[in-house]
BAMIZA-715147 format. One record per residue: x, y, z of N, C-alpha, C, O, CB in turn. Coordinates in steps of 0.001 Angstrom, whole numbers, plus 500000, padded with zeros to 6 digits. Glycine has a CB too. Example, Ala and Ser with C-alpha at 12.3 -4.5 7.8 and 13.67 -1.06 7.14 Angstrom:
<atoms>
513190494310507800512300495500507800513200496700507800514236496681508465511308495527509046/512850497750507080513670498940507140512900500030507870513409501138508039514084499402505725/
</atoms>
This chain:
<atoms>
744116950324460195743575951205459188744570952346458994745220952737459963742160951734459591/744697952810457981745701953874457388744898955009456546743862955008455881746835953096456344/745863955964456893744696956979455587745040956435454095744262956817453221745143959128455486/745709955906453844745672955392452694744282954129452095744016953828450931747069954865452753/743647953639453343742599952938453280741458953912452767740451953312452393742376952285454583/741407955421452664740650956374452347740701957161451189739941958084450896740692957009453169/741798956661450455742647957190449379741456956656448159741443957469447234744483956428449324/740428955449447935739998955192446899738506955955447034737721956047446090740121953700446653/738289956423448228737351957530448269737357958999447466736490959690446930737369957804449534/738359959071447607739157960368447352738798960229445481738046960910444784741239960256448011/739634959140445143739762958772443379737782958636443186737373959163442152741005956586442915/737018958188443821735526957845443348735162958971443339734842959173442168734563956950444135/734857960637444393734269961600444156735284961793443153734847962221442085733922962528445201/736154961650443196736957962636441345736197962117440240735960962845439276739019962137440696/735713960700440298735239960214439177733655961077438932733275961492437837735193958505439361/732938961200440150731627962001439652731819962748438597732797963434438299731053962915440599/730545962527437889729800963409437019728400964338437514728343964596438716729408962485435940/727353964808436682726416964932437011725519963839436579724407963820437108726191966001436769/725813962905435689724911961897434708725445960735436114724659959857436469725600961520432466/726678960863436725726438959421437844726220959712439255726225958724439989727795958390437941/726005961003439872726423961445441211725581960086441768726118959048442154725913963223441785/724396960304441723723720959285442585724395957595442643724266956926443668722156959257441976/725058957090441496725838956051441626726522955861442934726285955298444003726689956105440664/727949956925442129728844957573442832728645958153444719729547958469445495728985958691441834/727411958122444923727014958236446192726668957364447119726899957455448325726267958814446187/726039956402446484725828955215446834726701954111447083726424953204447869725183954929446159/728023954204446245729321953771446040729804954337447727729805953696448778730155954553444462/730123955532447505730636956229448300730353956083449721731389956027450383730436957260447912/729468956017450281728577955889451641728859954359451946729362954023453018726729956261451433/728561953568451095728825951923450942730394952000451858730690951905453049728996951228448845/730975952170450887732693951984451826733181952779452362734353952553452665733897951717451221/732532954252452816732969954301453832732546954034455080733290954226456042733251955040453790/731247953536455217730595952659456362731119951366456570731059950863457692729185952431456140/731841950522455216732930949608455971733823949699456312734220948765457009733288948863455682/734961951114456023736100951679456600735457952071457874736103951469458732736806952849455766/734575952727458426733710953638459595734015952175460819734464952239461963731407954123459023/733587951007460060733841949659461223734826949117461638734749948250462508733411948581460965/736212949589460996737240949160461540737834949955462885737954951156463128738091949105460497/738100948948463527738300949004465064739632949651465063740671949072464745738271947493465907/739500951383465590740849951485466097742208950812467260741948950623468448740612952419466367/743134950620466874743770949990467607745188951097468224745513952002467455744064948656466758/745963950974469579747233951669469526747624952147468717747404953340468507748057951217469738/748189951574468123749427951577466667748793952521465884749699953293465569749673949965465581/747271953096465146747103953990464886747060955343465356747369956383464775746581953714464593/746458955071466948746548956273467606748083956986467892748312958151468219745843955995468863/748826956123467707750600955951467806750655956871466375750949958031466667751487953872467678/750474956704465049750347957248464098750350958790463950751061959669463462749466956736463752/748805958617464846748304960011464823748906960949465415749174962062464962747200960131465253/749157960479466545750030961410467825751070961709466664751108962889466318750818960412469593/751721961035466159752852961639465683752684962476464413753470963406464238753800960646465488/751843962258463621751940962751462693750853964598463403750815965686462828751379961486461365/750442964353464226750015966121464770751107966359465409751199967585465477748599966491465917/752113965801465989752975966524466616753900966763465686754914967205466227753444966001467744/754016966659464397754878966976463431754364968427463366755289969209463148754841966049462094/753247968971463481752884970809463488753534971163464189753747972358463984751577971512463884/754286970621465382755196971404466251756076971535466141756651972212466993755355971274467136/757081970812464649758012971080464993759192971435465328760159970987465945757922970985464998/758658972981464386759246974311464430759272974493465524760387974786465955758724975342463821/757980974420466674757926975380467693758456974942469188758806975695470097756512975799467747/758407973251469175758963973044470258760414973111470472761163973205469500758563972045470559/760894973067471744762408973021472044762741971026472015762001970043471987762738973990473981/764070971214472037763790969706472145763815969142473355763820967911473384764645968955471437/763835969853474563763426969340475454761702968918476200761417967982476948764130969992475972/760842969968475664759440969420475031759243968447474090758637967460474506758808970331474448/759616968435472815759658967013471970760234965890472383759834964745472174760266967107470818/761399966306473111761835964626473892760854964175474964760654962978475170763457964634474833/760098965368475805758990964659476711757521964361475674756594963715476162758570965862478200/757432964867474305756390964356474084756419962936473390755413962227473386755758965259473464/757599962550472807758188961782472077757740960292473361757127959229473265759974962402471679/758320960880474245758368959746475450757002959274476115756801958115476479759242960335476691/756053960355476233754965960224476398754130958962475362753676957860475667754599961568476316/754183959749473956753717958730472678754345957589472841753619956597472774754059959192471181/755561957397473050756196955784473325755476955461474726754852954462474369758211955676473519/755267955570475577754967955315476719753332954890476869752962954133477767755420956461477454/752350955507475822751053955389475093751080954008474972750489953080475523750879956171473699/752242954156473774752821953060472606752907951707473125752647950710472451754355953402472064/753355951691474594753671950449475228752289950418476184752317949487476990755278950448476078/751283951119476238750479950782477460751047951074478573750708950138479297750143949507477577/751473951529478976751733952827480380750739953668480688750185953468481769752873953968480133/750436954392480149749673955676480276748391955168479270748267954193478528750648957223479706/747406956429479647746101956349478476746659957436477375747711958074477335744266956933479205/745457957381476450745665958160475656745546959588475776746146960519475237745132957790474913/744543959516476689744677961323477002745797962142477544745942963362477629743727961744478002/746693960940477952747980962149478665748623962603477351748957963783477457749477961336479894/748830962241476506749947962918475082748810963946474383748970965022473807750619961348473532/747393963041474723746393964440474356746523965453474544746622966395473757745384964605474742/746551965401476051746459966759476641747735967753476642747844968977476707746058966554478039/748820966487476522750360967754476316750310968270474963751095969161474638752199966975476430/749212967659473893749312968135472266748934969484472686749582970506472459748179967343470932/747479969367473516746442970439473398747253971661474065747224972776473543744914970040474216/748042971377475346748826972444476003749919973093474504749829974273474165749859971596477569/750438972560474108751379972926472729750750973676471952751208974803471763751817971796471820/749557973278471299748904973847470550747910974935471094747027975261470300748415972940469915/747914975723472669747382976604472719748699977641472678748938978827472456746419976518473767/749074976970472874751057978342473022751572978491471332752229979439470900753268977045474259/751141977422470602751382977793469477750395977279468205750817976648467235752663977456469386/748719977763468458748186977524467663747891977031466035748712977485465237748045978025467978/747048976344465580747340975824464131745613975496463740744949974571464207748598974181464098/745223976366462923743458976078462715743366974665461921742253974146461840742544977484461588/744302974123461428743735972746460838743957971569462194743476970443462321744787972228459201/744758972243462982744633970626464020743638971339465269743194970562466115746708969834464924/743361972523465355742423973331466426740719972550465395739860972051466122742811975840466362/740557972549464437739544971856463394739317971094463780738105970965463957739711971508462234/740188969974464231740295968376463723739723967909465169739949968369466288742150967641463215/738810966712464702737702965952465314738846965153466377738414964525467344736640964857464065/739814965211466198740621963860466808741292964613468162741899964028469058742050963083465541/741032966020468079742126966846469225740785966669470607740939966390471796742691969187468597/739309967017469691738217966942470657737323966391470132736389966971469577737747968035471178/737483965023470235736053964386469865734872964599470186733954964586469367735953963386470097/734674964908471874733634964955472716732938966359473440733680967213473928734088964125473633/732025966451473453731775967805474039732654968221475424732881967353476267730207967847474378/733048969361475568734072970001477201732506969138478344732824968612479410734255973003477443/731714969140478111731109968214479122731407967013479056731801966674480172729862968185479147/731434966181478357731726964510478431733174964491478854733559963356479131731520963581476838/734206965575478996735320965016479103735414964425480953736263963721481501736469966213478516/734159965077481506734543964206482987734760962618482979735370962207483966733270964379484079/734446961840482223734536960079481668736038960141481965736435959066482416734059959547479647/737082961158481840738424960848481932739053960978483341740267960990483544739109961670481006/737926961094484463738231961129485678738035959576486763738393959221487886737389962321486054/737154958938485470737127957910486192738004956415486255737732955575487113736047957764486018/
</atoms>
């Protein structure tokens, strides 16, 4: 899945009116509950990592970007889980904050309680 798979969402609310919202809603909810079922795989989360670590990267040195770079490849191949490049995003982004990726559902999906699941 790609954000471009989300792109004809985007074009349908442009199309609303007030004479079709309810169409247009019904439309709307429809596909994105069949986009909602596609199974994330690596290769997107590979995506993602990179495209948030692109906010950094003014701020890192490149000796931080070469360890995060390595980390995401290391994801990339199944080495590590996903939370280790998580957690070096989240360390980055408290030293050099950014409210649209501090926002974003993908930095903390889960409540600071559920994150004990990553101990086991």
């Amino acid at each position: 899945m790609s954000h471009g798979d989300y792109r004809p969402l985007g074009q349908l609310l442009a199309s609303a009116t007030k004479a079709n919202i309810a169409e247009i809603a019904a439309q709307y909810i429809l596909q994105l509950m069949t986009l909602l079922k596609i199974v994330v795989n690596r290769s997107n989360h590979v995506n993602v990592l990179q495209h948030i670590q692109g906010y950094l990267k003014k701020e890192l040195s490149a000796h931080n970007k070469a360890e995060l770079c390595e980390l995401i490849e290391r994801y990339r191949h199944g080495e590590i889980p996903l939370i280790v490049p998580l957690t070096l995003l989240t360390h980055y982004f408290r030293q050099s904050p950014d409210a649209y990726i501090e926002d974003s559902y993908y930095m903390s999906p889960y409540p600071q309680e559920l994150q004990l699941i990553n101990q086991l």
